[in-house]
C-alpha positions in Angstrom: 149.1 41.5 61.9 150.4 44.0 59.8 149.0 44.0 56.0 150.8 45.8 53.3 149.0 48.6 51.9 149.6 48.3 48.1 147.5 44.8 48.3 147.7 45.0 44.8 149.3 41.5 44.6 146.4 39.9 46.0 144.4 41.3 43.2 146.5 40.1 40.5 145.8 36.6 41.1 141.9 37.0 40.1 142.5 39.2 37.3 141.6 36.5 34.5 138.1 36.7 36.2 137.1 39.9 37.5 136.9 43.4 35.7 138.4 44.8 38.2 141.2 47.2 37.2 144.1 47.2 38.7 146.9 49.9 38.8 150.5 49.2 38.0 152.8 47.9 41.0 155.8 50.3 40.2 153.3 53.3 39.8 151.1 52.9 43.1 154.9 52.9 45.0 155.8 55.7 43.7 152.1 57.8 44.4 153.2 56.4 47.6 156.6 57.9 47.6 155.5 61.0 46.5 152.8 61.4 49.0 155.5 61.0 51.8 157.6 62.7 50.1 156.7 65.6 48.9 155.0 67.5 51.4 151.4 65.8 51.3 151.5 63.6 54.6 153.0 66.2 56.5 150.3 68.9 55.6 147.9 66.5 56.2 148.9 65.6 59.8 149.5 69.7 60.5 145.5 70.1 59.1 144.4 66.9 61.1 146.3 68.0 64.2 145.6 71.6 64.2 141.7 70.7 63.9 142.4 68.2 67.5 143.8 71.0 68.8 140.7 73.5 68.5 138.5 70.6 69.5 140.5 69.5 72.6 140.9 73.2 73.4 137.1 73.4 74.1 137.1 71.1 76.7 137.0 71.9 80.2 140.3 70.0 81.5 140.3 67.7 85.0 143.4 66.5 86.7 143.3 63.1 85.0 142.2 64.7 81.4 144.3 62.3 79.2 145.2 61.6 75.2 146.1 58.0 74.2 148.8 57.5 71.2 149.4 54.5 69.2 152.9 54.3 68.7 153.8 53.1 65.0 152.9 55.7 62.2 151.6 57.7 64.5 154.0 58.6 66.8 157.6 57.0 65.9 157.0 56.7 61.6 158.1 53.6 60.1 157.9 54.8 56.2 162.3 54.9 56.2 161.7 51.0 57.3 159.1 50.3 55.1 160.6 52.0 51.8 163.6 49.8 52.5 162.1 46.5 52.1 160.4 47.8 49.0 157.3 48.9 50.9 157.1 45.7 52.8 157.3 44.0 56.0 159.7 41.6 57.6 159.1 40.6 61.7 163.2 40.0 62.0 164.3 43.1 60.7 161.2 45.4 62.2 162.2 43.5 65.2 165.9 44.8 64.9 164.9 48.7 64.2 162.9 48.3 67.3 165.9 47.0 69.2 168.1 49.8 67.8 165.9 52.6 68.9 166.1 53.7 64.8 162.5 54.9 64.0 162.0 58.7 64.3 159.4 60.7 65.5 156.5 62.7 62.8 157.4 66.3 63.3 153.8 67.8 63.9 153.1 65.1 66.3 155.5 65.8 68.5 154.5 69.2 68.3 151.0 67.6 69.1 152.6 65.7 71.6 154.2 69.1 73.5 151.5 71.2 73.3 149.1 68.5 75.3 152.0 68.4 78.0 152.1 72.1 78.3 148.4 71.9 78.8 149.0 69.2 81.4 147.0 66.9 79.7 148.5 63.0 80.7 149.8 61.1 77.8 149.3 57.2 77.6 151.0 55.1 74.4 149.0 52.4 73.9 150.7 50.3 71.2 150.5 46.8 69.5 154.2 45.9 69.9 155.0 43.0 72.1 156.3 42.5 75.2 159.8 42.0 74.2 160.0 45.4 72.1 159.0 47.4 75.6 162.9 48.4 76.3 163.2 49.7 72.7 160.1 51.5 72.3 160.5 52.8 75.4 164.3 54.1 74.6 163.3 54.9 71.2 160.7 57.5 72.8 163.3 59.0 74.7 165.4 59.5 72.3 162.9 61.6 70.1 161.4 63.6 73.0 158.8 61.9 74.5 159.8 61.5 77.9 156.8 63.3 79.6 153.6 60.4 79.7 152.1 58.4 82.3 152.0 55.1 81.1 153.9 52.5 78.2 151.9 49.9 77.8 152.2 47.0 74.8 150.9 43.8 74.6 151.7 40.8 76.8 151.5 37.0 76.0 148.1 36.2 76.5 147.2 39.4 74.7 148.9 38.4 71.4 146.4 36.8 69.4 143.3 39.5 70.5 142.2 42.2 67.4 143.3 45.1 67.5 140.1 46.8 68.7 139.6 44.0 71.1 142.7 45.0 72.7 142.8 48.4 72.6 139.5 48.8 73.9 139.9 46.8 76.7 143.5 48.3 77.6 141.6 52.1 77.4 138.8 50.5 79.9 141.5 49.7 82.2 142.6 53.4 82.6 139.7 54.7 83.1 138.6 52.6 85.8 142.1 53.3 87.4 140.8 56.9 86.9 142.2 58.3 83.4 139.3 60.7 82.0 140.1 60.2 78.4 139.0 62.9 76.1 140.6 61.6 72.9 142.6 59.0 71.3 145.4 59.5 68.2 146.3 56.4 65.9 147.0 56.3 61.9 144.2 53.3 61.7 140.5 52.9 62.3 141.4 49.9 64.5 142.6 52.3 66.4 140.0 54.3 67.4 137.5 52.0 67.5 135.3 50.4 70.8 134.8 52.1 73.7 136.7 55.2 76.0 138.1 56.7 72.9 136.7 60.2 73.0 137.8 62.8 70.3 139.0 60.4 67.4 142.1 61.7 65.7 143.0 59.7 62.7 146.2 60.1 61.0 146.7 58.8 57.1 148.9 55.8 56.7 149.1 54.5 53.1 151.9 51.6 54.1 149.7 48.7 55.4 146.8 48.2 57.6 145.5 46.3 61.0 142.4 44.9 61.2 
């Protein structure tokens, strides 16, 4: 499900019949780097979340007023993963960071995160993991803080093969039919925030891959 985001490689292969112009592998991981790196992301998630806060602050609250986060790269960030395997992916050894609770959380997010609590807003993580990562991700949010939210929920066997919108959407009907009013949804892709019960769309930049 997860793509990486310098896709550069799949370009390569047509380049003795296209005019398409391709940038250097070693050079587009280091823009990357230096994006994380150097201050960019994390002034772009303070601009981005500063601006959800002025919106979300204009609307009148109810009791069951509620934000739903994706979890990866939005949340918990995987970029100290994904730098070690070369900015890559590898299902046994994501698999093992889950399990070892290792991912930490985005600074301004969790700042996000506390100032929707201290609001009483209700917080839902709706995220693409499996099943079998639930004890992990759910120990891995404790661990960085987030131990005020209503609901976990990840995908379960029957769910695994559905798109991402497919899923999401559906999973975001199902709380607010059991009464969730939700006023607006966080994730670092569009697949995210797309289909139905999303209200205010938050997107956060992710450079490192993308799910369709």
């Amino acid at each position: 499900m997860k793509k990486a985001a310098l896709l550069l490689f799949c370009f390569s292969f047509i380049t003795g019949c296209s005019s398409v112009k391709i940038m250097n592998l070693d050079h587009a991981k280091k823009l990357v780097r230096d994006y994380y790196e150097n201050g960019e992301y994390d002034n772009d998630c303070e601009r981005i979340l500063n601006e959800a806060e002025r919106k979300i602050g204009k609307i009148p609250l109810q009791e069951n007023s509620t934000v739903v986060f994706d979890i990866d790269d939005t949340v918990l960030s995987n970029y100290e993963y994904t730098k070690q395997l070369g900015f890559g992916y590898n299902h046994t050894t994501y698999q093992e960071w889950v399990s070892q609770c290792k991912f930490k959380a985005i600074p301004k997010v969790k700042s996000f995160y506390e100032w929707l609590i201290s609001k009483k807003i209700k917080v839902v993580f709706l995220t693409g993991r499996n099943s079998e990562t639930y004890s992990g991700t759910k120990q891995n949010l404790f661990n960085e803080g987030f131990n005020k939210y209503d609901t976990l929920i990840v995908r379960n066997e029957k769910e695994r093969n559905m798109s991402a919108v497919e899923y999401k959407s559906a999973k975001r009907e199902e709380l607010t039919k059991r009464g969730h009013k939700i006023i607006a949804s966080i994730g670092d892709q569009a697949s995210d925030l797309e289909g139905n019960y999303v209200g205010i769309k938050i997107k956060l930049p992710n450079y490192l891959y993308g799910i369709e």
